[in-house]
C-alpha positions in Angstrom: 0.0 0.0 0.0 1.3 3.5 -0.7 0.1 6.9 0.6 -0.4 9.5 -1.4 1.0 12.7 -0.2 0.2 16.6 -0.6 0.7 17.8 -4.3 3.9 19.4 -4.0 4.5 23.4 -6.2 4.9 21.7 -9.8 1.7 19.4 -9.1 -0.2 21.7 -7.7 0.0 24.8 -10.8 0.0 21.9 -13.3 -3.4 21.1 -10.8 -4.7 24.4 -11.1 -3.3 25.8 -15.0 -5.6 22.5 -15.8 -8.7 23.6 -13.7 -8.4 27.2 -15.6 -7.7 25.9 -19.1 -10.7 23.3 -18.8 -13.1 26.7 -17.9 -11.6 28.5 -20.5 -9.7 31.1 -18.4 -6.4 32.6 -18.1 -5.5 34.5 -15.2 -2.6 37.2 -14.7 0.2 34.8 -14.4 0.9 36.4 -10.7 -2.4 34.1 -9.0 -1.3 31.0 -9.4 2.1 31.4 -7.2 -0.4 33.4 -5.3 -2.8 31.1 -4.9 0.3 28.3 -4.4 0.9 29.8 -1.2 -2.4 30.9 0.7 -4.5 27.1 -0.6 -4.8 24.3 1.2 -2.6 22.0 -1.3 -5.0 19.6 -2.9 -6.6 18.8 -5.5 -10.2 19.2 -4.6 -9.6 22.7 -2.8 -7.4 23.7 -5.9 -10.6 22.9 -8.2 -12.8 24.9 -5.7 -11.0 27.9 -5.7 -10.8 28.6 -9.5 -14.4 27.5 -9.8 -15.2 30.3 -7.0 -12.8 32.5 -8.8 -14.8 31.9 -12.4 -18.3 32.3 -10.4 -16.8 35.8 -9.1 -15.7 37.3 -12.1 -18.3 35.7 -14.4 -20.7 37.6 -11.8 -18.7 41.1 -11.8 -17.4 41.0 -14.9 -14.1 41.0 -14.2 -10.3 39.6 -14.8 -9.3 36.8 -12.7 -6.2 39.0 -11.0 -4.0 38.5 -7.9 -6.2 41.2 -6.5 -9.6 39.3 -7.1 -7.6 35.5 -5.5 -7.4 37.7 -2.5 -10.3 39.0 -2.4 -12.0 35.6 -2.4 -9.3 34.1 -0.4 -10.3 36.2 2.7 -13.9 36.3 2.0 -13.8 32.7 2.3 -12.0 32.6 5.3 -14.0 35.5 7.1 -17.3 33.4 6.0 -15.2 29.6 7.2 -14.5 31.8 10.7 -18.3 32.8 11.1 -18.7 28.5 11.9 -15.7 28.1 14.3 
């Protein structure tokens, strides 16, 4: 039996370049080191966060820019802190 581990950096853009290109989006190249360091690192947060990020700027017409990853980065943790 083998564990699987955490994705590490290369893993985890390849993870998340993929979850853009399959929407058809492509962000300032700035979010995704951004986003390499604030997300938990896997794969199913990875997917949530750009599909949050596509809801977001779909909604506000908008870029998908460092500015808007933090944005919903601390959004969703004010709204995760509201359960605690």
């Amino acid at each position: 039996m083998a564990a699987i581990g955490e994705p590490d950096d290369m893993v985890l853009e390849g993870v998340l370049r993929k979850f853009f290109r399959e929407r058809n989006i492509k962000p300032a190249e700035d979010v995704y080191p951004y986003l390499m360091w604030r997300i938990e690192r896997s794969v199913r947060v990875a997917r949530d966060v750009v599909a949050r990020l596509d809801e977001v700027a779909n909604a506000e017409e908008r870029e998908i820019t460092r500015t808007l990853a933090r944005q919903i980065l601390e959004s969703d943790a004010r709204t995760l802190d509201l359960f605690e």
